[in-house]
C-alpha positions as CSV (number, residue, x, y, z in Angstrom):
1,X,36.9,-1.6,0.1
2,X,36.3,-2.3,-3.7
3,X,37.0,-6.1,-3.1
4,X,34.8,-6.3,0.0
5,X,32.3,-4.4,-2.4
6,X,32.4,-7.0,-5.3
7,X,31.6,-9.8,-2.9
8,X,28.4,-7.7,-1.4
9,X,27.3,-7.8,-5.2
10,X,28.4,-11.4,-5.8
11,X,26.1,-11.6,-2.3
12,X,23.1,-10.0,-3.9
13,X,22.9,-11.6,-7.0
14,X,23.1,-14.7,-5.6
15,X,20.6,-14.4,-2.8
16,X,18.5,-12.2,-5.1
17,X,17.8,-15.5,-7.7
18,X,17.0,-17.7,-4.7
19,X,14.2,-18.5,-2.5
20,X,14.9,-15.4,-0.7
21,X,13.3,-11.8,-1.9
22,X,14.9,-9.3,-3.5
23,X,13.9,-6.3,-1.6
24,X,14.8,-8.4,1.8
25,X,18.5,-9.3,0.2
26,X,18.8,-5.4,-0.8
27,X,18.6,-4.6,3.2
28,X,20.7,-7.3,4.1
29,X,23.4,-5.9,1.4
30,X,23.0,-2.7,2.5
31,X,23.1,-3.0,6.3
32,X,26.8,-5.2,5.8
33,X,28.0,-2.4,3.6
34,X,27.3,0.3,6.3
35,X,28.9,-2.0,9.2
36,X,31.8,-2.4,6.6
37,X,32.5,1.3,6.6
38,X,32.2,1.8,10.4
39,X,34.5,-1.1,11.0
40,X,37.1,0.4,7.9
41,X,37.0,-3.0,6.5
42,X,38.4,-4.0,3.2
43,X,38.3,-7.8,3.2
44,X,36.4,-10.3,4.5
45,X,38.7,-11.3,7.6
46,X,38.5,-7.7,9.3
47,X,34.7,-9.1,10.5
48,X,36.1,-10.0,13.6
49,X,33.2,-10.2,17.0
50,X,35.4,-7.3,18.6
51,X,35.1,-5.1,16.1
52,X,31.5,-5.9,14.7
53,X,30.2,-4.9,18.5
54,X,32.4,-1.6,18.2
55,X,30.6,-0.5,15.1
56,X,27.4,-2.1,16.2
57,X,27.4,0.5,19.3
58,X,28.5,3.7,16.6
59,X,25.2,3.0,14.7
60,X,22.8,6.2,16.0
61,X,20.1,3.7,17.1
62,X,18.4,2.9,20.3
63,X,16.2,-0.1,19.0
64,X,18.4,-3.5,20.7
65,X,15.8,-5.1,17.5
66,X,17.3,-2.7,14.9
67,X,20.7,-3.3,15.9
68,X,20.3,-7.1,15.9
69,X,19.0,-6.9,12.4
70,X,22.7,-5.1,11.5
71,X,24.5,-7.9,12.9
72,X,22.6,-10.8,11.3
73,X,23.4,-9.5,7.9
74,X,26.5,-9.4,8.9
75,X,26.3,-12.9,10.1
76,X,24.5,-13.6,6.6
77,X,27.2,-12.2,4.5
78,X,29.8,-14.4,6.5
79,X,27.8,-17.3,6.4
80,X,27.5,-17.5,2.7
81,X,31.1,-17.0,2.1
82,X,32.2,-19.1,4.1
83,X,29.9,-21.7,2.3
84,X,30.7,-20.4,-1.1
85,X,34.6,-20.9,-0.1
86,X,35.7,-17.2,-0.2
87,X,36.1,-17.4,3.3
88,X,37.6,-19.9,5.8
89,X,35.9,-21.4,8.5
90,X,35.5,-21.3,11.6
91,X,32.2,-18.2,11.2
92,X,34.0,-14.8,13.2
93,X,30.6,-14.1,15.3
94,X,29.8,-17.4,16.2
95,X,30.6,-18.5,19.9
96,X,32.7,-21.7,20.0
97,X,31.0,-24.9,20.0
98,X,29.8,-25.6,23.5
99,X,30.4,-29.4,24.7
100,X,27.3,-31.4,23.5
101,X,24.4,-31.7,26.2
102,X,23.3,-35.0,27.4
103,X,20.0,-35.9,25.1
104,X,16.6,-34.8,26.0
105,X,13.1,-35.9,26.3
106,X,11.8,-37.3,23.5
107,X,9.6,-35.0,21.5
108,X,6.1,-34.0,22.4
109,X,3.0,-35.4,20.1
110,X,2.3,-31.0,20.1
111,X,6.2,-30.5,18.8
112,X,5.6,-32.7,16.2
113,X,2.2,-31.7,15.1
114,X,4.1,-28.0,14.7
115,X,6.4,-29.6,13.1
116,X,3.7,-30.8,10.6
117,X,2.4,-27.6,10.4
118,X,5.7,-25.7,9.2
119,X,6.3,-28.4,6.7
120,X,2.7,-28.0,5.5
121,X,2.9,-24.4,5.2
122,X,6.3,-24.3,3.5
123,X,4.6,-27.2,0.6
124,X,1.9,-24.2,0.3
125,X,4.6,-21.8,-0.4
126,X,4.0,-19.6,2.8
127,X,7.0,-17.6,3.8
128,X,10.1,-19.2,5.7
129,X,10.5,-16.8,8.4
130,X,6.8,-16.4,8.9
131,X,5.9,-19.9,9.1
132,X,9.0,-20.8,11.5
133,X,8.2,-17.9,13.5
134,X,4.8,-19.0,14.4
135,X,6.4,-22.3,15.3
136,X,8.4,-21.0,17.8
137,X,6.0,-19.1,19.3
138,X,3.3,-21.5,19.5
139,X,5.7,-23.9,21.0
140,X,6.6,-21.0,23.8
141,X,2.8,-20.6,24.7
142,X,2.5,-24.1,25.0
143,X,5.2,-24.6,27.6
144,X,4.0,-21.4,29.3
145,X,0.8,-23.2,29.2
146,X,2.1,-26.9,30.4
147,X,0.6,-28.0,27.6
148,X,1.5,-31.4,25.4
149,X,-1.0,-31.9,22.9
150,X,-3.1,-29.5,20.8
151,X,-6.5,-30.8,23.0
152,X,-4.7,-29.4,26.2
153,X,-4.8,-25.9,24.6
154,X,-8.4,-25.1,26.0
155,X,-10.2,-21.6,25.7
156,X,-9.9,-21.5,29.4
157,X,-6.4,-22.4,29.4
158,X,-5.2,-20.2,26.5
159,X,-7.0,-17.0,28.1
160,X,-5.3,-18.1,31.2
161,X,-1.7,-18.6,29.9
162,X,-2.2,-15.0,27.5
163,X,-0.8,-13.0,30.5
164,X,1.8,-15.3,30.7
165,X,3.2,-14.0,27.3
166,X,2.8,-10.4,27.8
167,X,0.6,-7.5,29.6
168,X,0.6,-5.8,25.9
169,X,-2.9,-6.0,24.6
170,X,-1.1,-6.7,21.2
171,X,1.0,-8.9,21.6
172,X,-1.5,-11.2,22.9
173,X,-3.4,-10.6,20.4
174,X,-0.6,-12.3,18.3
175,X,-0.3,-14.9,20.1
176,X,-3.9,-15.8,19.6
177,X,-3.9,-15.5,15.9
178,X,-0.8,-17.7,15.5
179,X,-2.5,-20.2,18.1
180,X,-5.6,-19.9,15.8
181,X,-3.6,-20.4,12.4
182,X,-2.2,-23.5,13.9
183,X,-5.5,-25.2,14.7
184,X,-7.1,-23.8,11.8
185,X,-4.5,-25.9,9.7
186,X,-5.3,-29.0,12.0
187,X,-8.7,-28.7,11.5
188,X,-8.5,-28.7,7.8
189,X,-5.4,-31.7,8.4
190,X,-7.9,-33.6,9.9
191,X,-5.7,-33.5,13.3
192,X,-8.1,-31.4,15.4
193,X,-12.1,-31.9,15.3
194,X,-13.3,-29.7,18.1
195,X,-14.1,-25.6,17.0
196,X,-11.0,-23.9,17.1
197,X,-10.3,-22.7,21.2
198,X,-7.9,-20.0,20.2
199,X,-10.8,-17.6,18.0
200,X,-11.3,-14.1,19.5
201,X,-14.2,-14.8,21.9
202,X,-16.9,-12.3,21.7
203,X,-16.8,-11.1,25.1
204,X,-13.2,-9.8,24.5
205,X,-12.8,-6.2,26.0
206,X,-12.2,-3.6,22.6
207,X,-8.6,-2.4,21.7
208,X,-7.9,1.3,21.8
209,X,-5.4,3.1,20.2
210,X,-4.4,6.3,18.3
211,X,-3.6,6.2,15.0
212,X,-0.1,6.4,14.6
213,X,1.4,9.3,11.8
214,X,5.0,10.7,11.0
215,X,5.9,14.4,11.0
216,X,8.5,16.5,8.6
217,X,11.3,14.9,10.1
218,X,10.4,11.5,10.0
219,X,9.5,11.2,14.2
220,X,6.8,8.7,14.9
221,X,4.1,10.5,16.8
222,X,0.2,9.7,17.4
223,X,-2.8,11.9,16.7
224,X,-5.0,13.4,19.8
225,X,-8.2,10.9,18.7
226,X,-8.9,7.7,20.0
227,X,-10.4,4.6,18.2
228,X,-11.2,1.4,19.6
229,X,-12.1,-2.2,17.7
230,X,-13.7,-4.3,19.2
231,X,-16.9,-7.3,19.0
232,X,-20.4,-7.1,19.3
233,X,-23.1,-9.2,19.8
234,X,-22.8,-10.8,16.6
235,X,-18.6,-11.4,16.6
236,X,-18.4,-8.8,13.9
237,X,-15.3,-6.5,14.5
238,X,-15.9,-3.1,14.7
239,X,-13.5,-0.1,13.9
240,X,-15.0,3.4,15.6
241,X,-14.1,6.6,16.3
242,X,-15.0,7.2,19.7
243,X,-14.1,11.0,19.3
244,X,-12.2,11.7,22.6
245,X,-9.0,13.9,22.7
246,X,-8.2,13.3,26.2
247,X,-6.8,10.7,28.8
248,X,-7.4,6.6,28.1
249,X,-9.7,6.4,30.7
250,X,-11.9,9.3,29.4
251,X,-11.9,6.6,26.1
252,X,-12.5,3.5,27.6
253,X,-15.4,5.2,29.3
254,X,-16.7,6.7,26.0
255,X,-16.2,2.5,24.1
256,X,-18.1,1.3,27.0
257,X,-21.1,3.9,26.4
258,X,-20.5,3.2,22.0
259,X,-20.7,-1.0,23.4
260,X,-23.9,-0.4,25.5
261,X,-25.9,1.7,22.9
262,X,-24.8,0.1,19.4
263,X,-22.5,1.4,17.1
264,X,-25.0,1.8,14.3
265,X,-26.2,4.6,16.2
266,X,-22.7,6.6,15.8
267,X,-20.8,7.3,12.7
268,X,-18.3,5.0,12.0
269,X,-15.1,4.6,10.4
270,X,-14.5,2.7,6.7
271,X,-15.0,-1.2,7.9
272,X,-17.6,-0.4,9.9
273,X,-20.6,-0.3,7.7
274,X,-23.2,-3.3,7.6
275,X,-22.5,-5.9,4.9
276,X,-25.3,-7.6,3.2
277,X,-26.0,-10.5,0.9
278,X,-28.5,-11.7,-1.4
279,X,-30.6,-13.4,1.3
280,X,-31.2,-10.1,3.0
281,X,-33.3,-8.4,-0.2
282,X,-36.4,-9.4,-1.5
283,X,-35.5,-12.2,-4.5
284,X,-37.4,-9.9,-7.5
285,X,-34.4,-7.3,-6.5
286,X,-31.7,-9.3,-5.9
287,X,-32.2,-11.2,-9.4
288,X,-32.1,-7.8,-10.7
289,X,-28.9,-6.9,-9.1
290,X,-27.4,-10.0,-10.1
291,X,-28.3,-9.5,-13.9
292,X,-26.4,-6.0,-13.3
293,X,-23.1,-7.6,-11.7
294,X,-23.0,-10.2,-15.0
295,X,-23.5,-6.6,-17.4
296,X,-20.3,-5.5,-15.5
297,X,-18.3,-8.7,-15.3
298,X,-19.3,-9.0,-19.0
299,X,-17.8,-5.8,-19.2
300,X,-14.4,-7.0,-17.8
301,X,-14.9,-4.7,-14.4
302,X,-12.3,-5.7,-11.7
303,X,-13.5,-8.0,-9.0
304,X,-12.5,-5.6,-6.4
305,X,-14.9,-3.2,-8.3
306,X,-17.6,-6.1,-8.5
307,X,-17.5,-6.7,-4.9
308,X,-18.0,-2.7,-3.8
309,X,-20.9,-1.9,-6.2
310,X,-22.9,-5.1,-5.0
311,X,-22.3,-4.4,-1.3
312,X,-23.3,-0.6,-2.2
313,X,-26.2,-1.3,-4.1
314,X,-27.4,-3.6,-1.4
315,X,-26.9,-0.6,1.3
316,X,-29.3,1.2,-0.6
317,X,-31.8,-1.6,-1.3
318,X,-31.9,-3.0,1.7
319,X,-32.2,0.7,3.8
320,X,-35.1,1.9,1.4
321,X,-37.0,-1.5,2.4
322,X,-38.7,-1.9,-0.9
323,X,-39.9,-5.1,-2.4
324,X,-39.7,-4.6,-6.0
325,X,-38.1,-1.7,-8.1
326,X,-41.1,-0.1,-8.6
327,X,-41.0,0.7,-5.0
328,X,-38.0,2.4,-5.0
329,X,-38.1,6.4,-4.9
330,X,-35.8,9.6,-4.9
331,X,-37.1,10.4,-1.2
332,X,-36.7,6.2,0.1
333,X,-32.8,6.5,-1.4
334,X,-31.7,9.8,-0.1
335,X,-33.3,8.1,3.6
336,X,-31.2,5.3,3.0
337,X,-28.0,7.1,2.0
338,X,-28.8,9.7,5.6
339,X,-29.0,6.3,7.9
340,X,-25.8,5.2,6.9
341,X,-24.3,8.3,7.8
342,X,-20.3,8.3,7.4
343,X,-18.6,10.7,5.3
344,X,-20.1,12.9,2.5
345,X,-17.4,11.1,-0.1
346,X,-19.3,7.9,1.2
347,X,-22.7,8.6,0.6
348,X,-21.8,10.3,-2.9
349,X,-19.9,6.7,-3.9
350,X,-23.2,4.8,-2.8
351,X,-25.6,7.5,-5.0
352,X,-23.2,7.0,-7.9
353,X,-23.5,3.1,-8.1
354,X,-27.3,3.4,-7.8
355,X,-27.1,6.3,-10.5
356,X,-25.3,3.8,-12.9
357,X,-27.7,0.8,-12.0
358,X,-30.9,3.0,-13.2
359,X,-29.0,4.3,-16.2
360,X,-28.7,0.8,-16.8
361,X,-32.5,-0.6,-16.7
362,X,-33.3,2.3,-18.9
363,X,-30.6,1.8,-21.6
364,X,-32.5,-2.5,-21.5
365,X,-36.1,-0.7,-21.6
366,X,-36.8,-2.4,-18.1
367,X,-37.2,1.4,-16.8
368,X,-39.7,4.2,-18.3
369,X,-39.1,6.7,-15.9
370,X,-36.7,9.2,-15.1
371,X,-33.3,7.9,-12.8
372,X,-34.6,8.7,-9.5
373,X,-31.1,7.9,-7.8
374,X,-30.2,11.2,-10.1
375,X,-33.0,13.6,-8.2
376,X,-31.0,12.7,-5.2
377,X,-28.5,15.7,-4.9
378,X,-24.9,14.8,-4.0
379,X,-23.4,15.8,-0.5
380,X,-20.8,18.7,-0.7
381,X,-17.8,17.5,-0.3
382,X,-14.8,19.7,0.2
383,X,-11.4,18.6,1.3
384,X,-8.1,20.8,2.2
385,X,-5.8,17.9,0.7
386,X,-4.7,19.3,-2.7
387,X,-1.8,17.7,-4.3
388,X,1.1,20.1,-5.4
389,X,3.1,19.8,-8.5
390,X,7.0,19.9,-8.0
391,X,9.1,22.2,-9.4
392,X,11.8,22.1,-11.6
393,X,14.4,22.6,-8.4
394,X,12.7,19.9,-6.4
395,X,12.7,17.4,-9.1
396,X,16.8,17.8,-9.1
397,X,17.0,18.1,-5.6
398,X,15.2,14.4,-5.6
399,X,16.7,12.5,-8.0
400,X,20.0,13.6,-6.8
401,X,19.1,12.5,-3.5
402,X,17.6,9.4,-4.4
403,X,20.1,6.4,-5.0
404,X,20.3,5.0,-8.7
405,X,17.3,2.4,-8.3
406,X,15.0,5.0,-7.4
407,X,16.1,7.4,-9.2
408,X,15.2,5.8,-12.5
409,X,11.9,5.3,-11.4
410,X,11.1,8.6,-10.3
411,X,12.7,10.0,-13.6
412,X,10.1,7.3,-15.8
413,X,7.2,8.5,-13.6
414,X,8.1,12.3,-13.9
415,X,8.9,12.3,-17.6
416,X,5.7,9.9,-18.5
417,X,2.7,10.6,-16.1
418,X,2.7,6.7,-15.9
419,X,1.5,5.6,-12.2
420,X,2.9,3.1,-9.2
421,X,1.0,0.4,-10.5
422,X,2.0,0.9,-14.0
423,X,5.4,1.3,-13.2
424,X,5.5,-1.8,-11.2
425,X,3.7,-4.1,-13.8
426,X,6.1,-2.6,-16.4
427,X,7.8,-4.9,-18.4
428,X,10.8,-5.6,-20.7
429,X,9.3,-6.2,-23.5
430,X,6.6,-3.1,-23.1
431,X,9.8,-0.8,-23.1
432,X,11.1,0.3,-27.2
433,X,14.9,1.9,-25.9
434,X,15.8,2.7,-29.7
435,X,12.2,4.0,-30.6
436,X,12.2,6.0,-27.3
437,X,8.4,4.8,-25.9
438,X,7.0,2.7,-23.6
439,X,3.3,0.9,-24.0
440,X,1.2,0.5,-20.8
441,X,-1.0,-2.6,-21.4
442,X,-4.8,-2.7,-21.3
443,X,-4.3,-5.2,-18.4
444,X,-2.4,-2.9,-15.8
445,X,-4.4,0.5,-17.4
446,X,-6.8,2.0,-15.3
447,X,-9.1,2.6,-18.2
448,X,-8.2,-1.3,-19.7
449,X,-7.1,0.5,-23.2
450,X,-3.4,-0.2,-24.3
451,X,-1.4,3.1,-25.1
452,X,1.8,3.3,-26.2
453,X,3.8,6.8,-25.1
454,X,6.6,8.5,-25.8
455,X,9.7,8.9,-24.0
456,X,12.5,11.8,-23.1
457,X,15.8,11.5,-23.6
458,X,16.5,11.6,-20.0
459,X,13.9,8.9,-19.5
460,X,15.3,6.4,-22.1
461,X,18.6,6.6,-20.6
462,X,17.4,5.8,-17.4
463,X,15.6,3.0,-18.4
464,X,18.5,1.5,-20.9
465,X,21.0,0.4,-18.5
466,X,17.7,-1.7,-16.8
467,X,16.6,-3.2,-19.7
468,X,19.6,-4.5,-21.0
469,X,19.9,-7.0,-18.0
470,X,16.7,-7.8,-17.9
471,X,14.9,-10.8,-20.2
472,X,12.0,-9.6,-22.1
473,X,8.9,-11.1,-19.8
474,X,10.6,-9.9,-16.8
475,X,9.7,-6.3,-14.5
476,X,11.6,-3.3,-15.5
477,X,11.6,-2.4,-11.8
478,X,11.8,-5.2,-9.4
479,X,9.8,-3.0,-6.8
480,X,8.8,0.6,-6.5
481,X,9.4,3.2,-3.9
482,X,6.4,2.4,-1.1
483,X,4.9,5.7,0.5
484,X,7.3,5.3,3.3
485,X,10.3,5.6,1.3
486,X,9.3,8.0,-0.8
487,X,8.4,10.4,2.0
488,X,12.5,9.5,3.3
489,X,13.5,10.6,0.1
490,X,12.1,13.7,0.2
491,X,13.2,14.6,3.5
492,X,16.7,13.7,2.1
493,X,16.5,15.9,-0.7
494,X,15.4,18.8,2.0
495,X,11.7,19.0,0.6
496,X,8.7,19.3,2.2
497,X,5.9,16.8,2.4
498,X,3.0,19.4,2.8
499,X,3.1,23.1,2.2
500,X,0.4,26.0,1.9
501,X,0.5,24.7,-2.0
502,X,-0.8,21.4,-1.3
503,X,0.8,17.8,-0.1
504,X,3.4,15.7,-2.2
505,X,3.0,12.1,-2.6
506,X,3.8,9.3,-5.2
507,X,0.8,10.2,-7.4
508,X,2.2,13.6,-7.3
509,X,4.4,12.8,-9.5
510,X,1.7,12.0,-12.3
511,X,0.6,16.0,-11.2
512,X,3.6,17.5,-11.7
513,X,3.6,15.8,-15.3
514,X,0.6,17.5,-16.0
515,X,1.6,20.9,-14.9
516,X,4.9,20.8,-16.9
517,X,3.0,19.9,-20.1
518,X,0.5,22.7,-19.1
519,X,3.3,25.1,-18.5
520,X,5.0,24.9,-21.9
521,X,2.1,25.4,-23.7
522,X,0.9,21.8,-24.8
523,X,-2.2,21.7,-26.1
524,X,-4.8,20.5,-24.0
525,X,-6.3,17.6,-26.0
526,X,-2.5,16.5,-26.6
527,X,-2.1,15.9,-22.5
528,X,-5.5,14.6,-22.6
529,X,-4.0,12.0,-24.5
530,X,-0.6,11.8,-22.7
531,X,-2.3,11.5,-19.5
532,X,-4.7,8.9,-20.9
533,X,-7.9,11.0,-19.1
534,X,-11.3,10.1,-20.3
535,X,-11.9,13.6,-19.9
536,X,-9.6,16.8,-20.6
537,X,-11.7,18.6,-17.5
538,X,-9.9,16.1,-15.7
539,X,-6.6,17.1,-17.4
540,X,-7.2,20.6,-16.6
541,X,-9.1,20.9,-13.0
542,X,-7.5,18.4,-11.2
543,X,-4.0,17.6,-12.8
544,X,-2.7,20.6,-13.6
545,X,-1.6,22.4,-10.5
546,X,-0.2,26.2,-10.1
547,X,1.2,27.6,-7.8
548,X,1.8,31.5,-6.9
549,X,5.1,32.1,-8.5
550,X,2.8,31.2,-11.7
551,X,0.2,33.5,-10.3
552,X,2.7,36.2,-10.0
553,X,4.1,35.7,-13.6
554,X,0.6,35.9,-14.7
555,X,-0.4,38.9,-13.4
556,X,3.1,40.5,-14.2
557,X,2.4,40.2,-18.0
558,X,-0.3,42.7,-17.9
559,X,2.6,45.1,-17.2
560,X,4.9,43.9,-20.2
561,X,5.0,46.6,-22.8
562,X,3.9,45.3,-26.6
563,X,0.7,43.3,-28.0
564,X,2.1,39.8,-27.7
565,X,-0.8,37.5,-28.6
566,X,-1.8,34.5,-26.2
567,X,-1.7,30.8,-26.7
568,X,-4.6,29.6,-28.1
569,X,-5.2,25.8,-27.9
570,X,-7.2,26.2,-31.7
571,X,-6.4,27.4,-35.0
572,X,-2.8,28.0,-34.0
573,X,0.6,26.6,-35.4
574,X,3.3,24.7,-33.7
575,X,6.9,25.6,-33.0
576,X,9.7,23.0,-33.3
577,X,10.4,21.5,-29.8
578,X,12.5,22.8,-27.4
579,X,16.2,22.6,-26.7
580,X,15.3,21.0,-22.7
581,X,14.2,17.7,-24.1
582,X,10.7,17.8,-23.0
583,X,10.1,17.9,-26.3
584,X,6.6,20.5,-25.9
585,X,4.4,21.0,-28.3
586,X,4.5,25.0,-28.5
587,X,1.7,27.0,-29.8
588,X,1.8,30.2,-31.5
589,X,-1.4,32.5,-32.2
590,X,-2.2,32.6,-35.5
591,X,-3.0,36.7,-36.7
């Protein structure tokens, strides 16, 4: 097996500095190792058909989809030894040649126009697979649909040829947006004047579903309410909440009363609010607003941050129907923040961005009276999802569990508070082995202010092996655990993803951070820092996370015989650090 294992890693290093992505040539590795070990082989040459199929059928999987993705890496691995000449042809799963068929038709003008299109899209460097796999399908609607140019693809035809494809709602939907991406690309080619027939007409009946959610063992399962998206009037796409637990017709009764009285009139999901633009304010306001959005982009504010403070601020403007500022009052925003409706956390984002537009006027003297968005008290909002911090057994439990890869990342986020997007921007060159710390540049912060941390032991010896490989501009990590595989790794490690503590996540991590430092006695301003909070109520209400054992070992010291002083987080003095390698800063009371 060890030979068979060398030329897997020979495999991925190869594939991994080509065209092809390293997280795709990682499954592909990984899915020929595990048919390796089903099929006992130790070379190469023990691939043979008969015994792929055997080992093929072994797999614990009833998906025919998910078993064909076990044999193509197999048939990957094959193929690029036998093209690196480690093995001999002929290729072990391939059929033998059959005899060549007597030529076809010439191509169609529509077969080459796709053909156009894939080369046009692979110049633009859109994915391979994606781009041949629209291809083929387009080229399988249009026989469905007898069609032999793009002009033959009418609306009337394509609606006509959609059952054709499939009696799934979404996989027709598919079909229509590849059809749509293909003329979209011949308009803009020049290839195709008319407006493009394949675009979702308006009149399309809405799409319900339930959202889809996985339990503690990792089944797939849906949740009792049903949604629907659909078009209105207009052709904007609406996401609601129709609110019905029962049967699908019991829903698609519901969408048809939601469709005949207006969806503005229920409360709707996130996507579903109105969207504005300058046009639809009075020009004395929206020059104001504008002079605003420079401040912030002055202030180097992200542009996804840009974009949701002007199409808040323009909620509010537009809803309390003034003409100027003057006209704007306390009692016309909090009307304006009730008729949107939606969640209290949404009407308490909208108040804030107002909040911060009048603190603004008054700081340039173009407002003399008190912030009237501030007289507009904020919704309650209460929520049962807490995040948990992890004790010192689950953090074993999950980096044992975890392989090597992930593993190192979980240790660096553990031991250094530092978050998924931190972690993934982190670079070579940001990471100091010898000096034991890591800087997070102002660029990936969150608060845009560079800060250079320390490290633990455990943490730089994780992170050694990874750097060492690695040139200095390139990623420590190549990718980071997504929420999906973090969630498998804890059900691997036996740990639950939501107790009567609170929920674990990725960010959880950063928590548990918080709560170690907090549970050897680090001074709060000191985690402040570590944590890089603009606040150290942040530090202490929200990051730093109990739970009842620590309760119970609270309330058990009022039992313990002697006058032991407490910690005090002023005036005290600090005890050398500690023999586990967190490296605390201990504080003793001063008498």
């Amino acid at each position: 097996m060890s030979d068979l294992a060398d030329l897997l890693d020979a495999f991925e290093q190869e594939r991994a500095t080509s065209t092809v992505g390293v997280l795709h040539t990682r499954k592909t590795r990984n899915r020929a190792a595990r048919v390796a070990c089903l099929v006992g082989a130790t070379r190469l040459e023990d691939f043979t058909a008969p015994a792929v199929d055997r080992a093929l059928e072994a797999i614990p999987i009833t998906s025919p989809r998910s078993r064909e993705k076990y044999r193509l890496a197999v048939s990957a691995v094959l193929s690029w030894a036998i093209a690196s000449g480690r093995l001999p042809g002929p290729h072990p799963l391939h059929k033998a040649a059959a005899p060549p068929e007597p030529p076809g038709p010439p191509p169609t003008p529509l077969e080459d126009t796709l053909a156009a299109f894939e080369a046009g899209q692979l110049a633009a460097g859109r994915c391979r697979d994606y781009t041949h796999g629209v291809r083929c399908r387009v080229a399988r609607f249009a026989r469905l649909a007898s069609a032999v140019r793009l002009e033959d693809l009418t609306p009337e035809r394509i609606a006509a040829s959609l059952p054709l494809v499939s009696s799934k709602p979404s996989v027709q939907r598919k079909a229509r947006e590849d059809l749509s991406a293909v003329f979209s690309w011949a308009r803009a080619a020049g290839l195709f004047s008319r407006p493009n027939p394949a675009a979702c007409p308006r009149s399309l009946r809405g799409t319900m579903y339930r959202k889809p959610w996985r339990d503690r063992d990792g089944n797939r399962r849906e949740g009792a309410t049903w949604y629907a998206q659909f078009r209105d009037d207009t052709g904007r796409l609406r996401t609601v909440a129709l609110g019905v637990r029962g049967s699908r017709d019991e829903a698609a009764r519901e969408l048809e009363r939601v469709k005949a009285d207006g969806v503005e009139t229920r409360r709707a999901v996130r996507g579903t609010l109105p969207r504005y633009t300058f046009a639809d304010v009075p020009a004395p306001l929206g020059a104001i607003v504008e002079e605003y959005l420079a401040e912030l982009r002055r202030l180097r504010r992200s542009p996804a941050y840009l974009a949701d403070v002007a199409r808040q601020l323009l909620r509010v403007l537009v809803g309390t129907a003034a003409k100027t500022i003057e006209e704007v009052t306390s009692t016309l925003i909090a009307a304006a923040l009730a008729a949107l409706g939606g969640s209290a956390y949404l009407q308490n984002a909208h108040r804030r961005a107002l909040v911060s537009f009048y603190e603004w006027l008054i700081r340039n003297e173009r407002w003399d009276r008190a912030n009237p968005a501030r007289r507009v008290r904020r919704v309650k909002h209460e929520t049962d999802r807490v995040r948990r911090a992890l004790s010192e057994d689950d953090i074993s439990r999950l980096l044992a569990a975890a392989p090597a890869d992930r593993a190192a990342v979980y240790r660096v986020a553990l031991d250094t508070g530092l978050r998924m997007g931190e972690l993934a921007a982190l670079r070579v060159a940001d990471v100091n082995v010898d000096a034991g710390t890591v800087v997070v540049r102002a660029s990936v912060a969150k608060s845009g202010k560079r800060a250079t941390l320390p490290l633990r032991r455990e943490a730089v010896e994780a992170l050694r092996p990874l750097v060492a490989e690695r040139k200095p501009d390139e990623n420590v990590f190549p990718t980071v655990p997504t929420v999906e595989t973090f969630y498998a790794d804890l059900r691997r490690a036996g740990i639950d993803r939501e107790t009567g503590e609170g929920v674990c996540d990725r960010h959880a991590m950063r928590v548990t951070y918080a709560t170690r430092l907090q549970r050897r006695g680090v001074e709060l301003g000191l985690a402040q820092k570590l944590l890089r909070h603009s606040s150290p109520v942040l530090t202490a209400n929200i990051y730093s996370r109990f739970g009842l054992g620590d309760l119970r070992a609270a309330v058990a010291r009022l039992d313990e015989a002697g006058t032991s002083q407490p910690l005090t987080s002023r005036g005290g003095q600090v005890d050398d650090a500690r023999a586990d390698g967190m490296g605390p800063i201990v504080l003793r009371a001063v008498v």
